[in-house]
TIRO-107176 format. One line per field, with one value per residue (C-alpha): x, y, z; residue in one letter. Coordinates in pm, whole numbers. Each point is the difference from the previous one (the first is absolute). Last residue first. Layout:
# TIRO-107176
u: (X,...)
v: (Y,...)
w: (Z,...)
aa: (A,...)
END
This chain:
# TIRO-107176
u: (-1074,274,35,-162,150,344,279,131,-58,98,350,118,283,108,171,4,388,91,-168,315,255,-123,255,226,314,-114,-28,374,169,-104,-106,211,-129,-373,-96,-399,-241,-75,16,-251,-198,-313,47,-210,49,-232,-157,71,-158,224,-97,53,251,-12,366,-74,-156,292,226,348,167,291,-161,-331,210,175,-273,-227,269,97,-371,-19,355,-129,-358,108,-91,-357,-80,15,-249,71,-273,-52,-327,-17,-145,-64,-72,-222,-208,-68,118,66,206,58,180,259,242,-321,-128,-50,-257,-78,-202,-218,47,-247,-67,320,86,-21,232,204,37,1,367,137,-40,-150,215,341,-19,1,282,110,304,349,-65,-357,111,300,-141,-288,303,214,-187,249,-140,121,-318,-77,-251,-204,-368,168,222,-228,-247,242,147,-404,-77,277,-97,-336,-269,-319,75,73,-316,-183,175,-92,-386,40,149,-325,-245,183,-91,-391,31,91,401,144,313,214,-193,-9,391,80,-222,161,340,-95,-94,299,245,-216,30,381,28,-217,256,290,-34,-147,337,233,111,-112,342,163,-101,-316,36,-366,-228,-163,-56,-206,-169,-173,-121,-134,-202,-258,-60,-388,-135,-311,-210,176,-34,-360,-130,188,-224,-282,84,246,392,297,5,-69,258,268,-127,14,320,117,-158,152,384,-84,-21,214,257,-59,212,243,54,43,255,221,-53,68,341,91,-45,199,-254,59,344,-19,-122,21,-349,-199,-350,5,323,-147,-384,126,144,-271,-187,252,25,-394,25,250,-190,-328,170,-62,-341,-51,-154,-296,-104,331,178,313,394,35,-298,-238,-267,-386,-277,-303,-319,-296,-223,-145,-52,-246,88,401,-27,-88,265,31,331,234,132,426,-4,74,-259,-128,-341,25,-375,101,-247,-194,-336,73,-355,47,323,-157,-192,294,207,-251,41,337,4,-244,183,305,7,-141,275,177,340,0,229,-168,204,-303,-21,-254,89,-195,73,-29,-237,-83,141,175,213,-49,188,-188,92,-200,-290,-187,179,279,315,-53,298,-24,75,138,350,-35,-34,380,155,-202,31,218,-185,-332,201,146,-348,-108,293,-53,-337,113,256,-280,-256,324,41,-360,5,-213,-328,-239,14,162,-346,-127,-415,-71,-82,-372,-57,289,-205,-338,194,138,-326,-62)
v: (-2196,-192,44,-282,-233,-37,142,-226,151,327,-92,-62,157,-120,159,-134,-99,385,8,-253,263,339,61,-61,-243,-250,242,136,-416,-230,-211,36,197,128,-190,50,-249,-56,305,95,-212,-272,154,99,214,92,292,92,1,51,-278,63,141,337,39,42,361,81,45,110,143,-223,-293,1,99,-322,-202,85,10,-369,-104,160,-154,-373,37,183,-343,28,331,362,169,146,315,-124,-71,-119,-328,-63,-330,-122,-144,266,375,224,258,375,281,-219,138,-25,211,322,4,-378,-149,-296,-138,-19,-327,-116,35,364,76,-307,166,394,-128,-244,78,334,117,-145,60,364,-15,223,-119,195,378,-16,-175,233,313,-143,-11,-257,-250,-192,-73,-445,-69,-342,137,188,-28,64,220,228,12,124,276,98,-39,257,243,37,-260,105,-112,-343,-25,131,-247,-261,146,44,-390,-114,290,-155,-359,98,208,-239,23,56,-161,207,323,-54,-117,300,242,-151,58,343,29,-177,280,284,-117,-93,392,150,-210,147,379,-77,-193,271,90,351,37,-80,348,173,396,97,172,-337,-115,342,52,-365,85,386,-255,-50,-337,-104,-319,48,-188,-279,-160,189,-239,-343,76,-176,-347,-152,102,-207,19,394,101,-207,185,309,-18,-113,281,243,-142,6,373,138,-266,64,292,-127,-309,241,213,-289,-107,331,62,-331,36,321,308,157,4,262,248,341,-59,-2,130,-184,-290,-108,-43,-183,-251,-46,-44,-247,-160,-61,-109,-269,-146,-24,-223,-351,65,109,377,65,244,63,284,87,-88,126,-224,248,-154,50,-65,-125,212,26,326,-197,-349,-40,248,-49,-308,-43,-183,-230,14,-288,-41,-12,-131,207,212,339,129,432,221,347,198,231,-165,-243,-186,-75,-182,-266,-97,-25,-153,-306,46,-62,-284,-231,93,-124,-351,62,185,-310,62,-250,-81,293,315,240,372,222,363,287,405,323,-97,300,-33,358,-200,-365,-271,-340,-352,-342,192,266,-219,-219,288,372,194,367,303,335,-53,-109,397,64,-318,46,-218,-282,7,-75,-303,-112,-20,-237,-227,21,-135,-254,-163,19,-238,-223,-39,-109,-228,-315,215,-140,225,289,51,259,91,386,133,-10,-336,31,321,-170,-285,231,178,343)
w: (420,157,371,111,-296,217,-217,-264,-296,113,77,341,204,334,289,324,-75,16,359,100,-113,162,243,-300,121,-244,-299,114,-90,248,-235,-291,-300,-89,-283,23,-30,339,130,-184,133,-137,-353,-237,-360,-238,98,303,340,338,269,360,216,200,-77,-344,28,260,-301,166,-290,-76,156,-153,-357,9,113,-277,-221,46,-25,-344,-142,125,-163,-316,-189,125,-184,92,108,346,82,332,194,360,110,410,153,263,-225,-287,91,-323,-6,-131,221,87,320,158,272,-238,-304,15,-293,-49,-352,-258,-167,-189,-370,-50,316,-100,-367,124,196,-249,-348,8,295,-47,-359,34,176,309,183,-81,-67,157,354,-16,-28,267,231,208,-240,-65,-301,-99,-72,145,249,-196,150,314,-28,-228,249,291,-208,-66,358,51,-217,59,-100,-155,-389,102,153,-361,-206,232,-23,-426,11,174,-199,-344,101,71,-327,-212,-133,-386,152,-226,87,357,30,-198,265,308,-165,-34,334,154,-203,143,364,-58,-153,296,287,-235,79,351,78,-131,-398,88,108,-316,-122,-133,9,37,-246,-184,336,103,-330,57,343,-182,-199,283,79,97,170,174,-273,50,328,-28,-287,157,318,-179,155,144,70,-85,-366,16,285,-227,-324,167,133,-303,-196,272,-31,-418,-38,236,-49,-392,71,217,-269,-321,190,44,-306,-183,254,-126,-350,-22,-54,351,-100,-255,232,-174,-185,313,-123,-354,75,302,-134,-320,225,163,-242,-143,316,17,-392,92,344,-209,-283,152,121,-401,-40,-218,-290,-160,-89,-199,-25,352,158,123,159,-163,211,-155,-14,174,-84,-228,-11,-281,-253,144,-83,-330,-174,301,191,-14,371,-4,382,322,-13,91,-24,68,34,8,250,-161,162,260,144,-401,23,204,-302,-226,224,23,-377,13,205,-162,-319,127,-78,-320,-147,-24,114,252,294,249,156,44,171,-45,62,59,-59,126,309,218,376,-80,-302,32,-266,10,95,-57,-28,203,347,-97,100,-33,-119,56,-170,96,-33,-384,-67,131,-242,-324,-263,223,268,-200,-167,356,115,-289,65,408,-79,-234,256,292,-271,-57,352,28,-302,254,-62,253,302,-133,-287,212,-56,35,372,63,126,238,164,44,113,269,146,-127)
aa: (X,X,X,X,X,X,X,X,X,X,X,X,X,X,X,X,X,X,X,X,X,X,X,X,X,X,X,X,X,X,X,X,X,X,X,X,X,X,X,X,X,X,X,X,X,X,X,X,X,X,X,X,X,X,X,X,X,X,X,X,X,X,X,X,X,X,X,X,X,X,X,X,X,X,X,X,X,X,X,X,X,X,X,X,X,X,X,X,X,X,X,X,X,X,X,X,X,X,X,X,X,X,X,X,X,X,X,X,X,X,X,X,X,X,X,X,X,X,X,X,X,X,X,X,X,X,X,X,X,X,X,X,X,X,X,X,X,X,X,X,X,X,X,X,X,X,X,X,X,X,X,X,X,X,X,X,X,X,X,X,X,X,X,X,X,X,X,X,X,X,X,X,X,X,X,X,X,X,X,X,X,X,X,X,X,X,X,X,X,X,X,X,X,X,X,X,X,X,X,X,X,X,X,X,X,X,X,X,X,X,X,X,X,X,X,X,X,X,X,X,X,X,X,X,X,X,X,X,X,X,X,X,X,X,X,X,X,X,X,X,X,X,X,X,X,X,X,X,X,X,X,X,X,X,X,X,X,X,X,X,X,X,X,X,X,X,X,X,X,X,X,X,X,X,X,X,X,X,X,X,X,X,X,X,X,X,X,X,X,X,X,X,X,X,X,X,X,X,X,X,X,X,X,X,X,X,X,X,X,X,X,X,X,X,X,X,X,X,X,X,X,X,X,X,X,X,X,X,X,X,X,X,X,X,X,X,X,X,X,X,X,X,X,X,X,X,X,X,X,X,X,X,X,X,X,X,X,X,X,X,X,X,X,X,X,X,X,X,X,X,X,X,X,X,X,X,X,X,X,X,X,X,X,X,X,X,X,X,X,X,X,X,X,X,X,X,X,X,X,X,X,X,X,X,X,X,X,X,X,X,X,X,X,X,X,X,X,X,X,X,X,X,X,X,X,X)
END
């Protein structure tokens, strides 16, 4: 059978387009942790399939058990997920006996008659502790995982009081949705960088089987899962979901929501390393020392440092070239002989002085070889022709002078986005 003959008969993913990716994984694992928690021995023989018979589905044998739609709109109008539900309803039929699960982040106002015309689709309902509800906030999803979790400790390992602490439930929490969310990412980065039909078979092949799960929730966690990998998936995660705030408050067209989706999707790829080396450079006034990604994410990572500055400029500008290895950048844009690399600083003029001054502060305590290649860094709001300029650095002479770096610091500049050149403005 030739190979679009194949794509065009695997089931339609949604990865590709739907920016609540991580919040797609984090419902997944929920729903698995449910089954796990009835019945511990008989959950070992299912399987989690990823985006392929919907947007994830419970196997037993290769035989669908259930399917899951997935949504995590603004509205609450019931309307803006009818489309949706009876798309599921029609793919539910190539699934006879199969459950057929909608879950949603929002409050959604069921018709009287729904289940007459929806049937067998029904709303999934989340135990909340006082009772159940039929959708799950993105702000709650992280609680109710624990508490499963929780729940799951205290039922087949009752003796281990510890394991229900808060920390030992986040820490569990994150290597679980690790498997989950480390092969949605992947797909969605293989997905938004790849033409054509192959999206279908990028997902279809990906399958989890639950035993995974039973193996983290089994094993003695200690501090020394708290390594490089360990916090690399939790800086991936955190980026996501900051990705998927900045689309929802921006309320962005699809052209602009591909662009940030493909940056997103980059970012995703890198290893470890690249990742340490990203976050220098679009962060180089944090004051991380970034000796290890425990660090970077105890001291650096902001929320506001991405949607306001970083996912702005990336939003704002036309899309940037990109260099996976050669650069110490990854992102830049070459206009004129010179080179412009984004940052995720935001703050306003008057923090012009104190900004430049960490800059070169942190360059020199950790030997930043991103700003040593000169050029222009893009912020915000704030320009300035150096930032050595601007900066109150001592006496000349003083240990900035005797840097072996000192006159590269003065190449420097920072410009804000109004005044960048208009050829890379979108």
């Amino acid at each position: 059978m030739a190979k679009n003959e194949i794509e065009e008969k695997l089931p339609h993913t949604a990865v590709a387009t739907w920016g609540g990716y991580i919040y797609q994984g984090k419902i997944a694992l929920y729903y698995c942790l449910a089954l796990m928690l009835e019945n511990a021995a008989d959950s070992k023989k299912f399987t989690l399939q990823l985006d392929s018979i919907d947007d994830f589905a419970i196997l037993l044998d290769g035989v669908c058990q259930s399917m899951h739609q997935v949504k995590a709109y603004k509205s609450d109008d019931f309307s803006a997920y009818a489309g949706a539900i009876k798309d599921q309803l029609e793919k539910s039929k190539g699934y006879p006996g199969s459950k057929v699960l909608f879950h949603s982040s929002k409050n959604v106002v069921v018709p009287d008659d729904f289940l007459v015309i929806y049937s067998p689709v029904a709303f999934y309902s989340y135990n909340k502790g006082a009772g159940a509800e039929n959708y799950c906030g993105l702000s709650e999803v992280d609680s109710l995982l624990e508490k499963l979790i929780g729940d799951f400790y205290s039922k087949y390992d009752p003796s281990s009081g510890y394991k229900i602490s808060s920390e030992y439930l986040q820490w569990s929490r994150n290597l679980l949705e690790d498997i989950v969310v480390s092969k949605i990412i992947s797909m969605h980065a293989e997905i938004q960088l790849t033409d054509g039909a192959v999206q279908r078979q990028v997902a279809s092949r990906e399958k989890i089987s639950f035993s995974i799960f039973l193996d983290v929730l089994s094993t003695e966690l200690t501090s020394a899962i708290l390594c490089e990998s360990y916090f690399f998936s939790v800086i991936l995660k955190d980026i996501g979901n900051y990705y998927i705030e900045f689309c929802e408050e921006n309320e962005l067209e699809d052209e602009d929501l591909y662009k940030l989706g493909r940056c997103v999707a980059r970012i995703n790829k890198f290893d470890i390393g690249r990742l340490k080396i990203f976050m220098r450079s679009t962060l180089p006034s944090k004051k991380g020392r970034f000796n290890s990604l425990a660090e970077y994410k105890d001291e650096t990572l902001s929320s506001d440092d991405f949607q306001f500055g970083l996912f702005k400029i990336f939003d704002d500008l036309i899309e940037s070239e990109f260099d996976g290895g050669g650069r110490s950048a990854s992102f830049y844009w070459e206009l004129s002989g010179g080179s412009f690399y984004p940052t995720a600083i935001h703050q306003g003029k008057q923090s012009t002085g104190a900004v430049c001054k960490k800059i070169v502060d942190n360059a020199i305590k950790h030997d930043v070889e991103f700003l040593y290649e000169s050029g222009t860094l893009i912020t915000t709001d704030i320009d300035a022709d150096s930032i050595f300029s601007v900066v109150n650095v001592g006496a000349r002479g003083g240990g900035l002078q005797d840097h072996k770096k000192f006159n590269k610091f003065k190449d420097v500049a920072l410009v804000s986005i109004a005044n960048l050149p208009s050829g890379i403005k979108k």
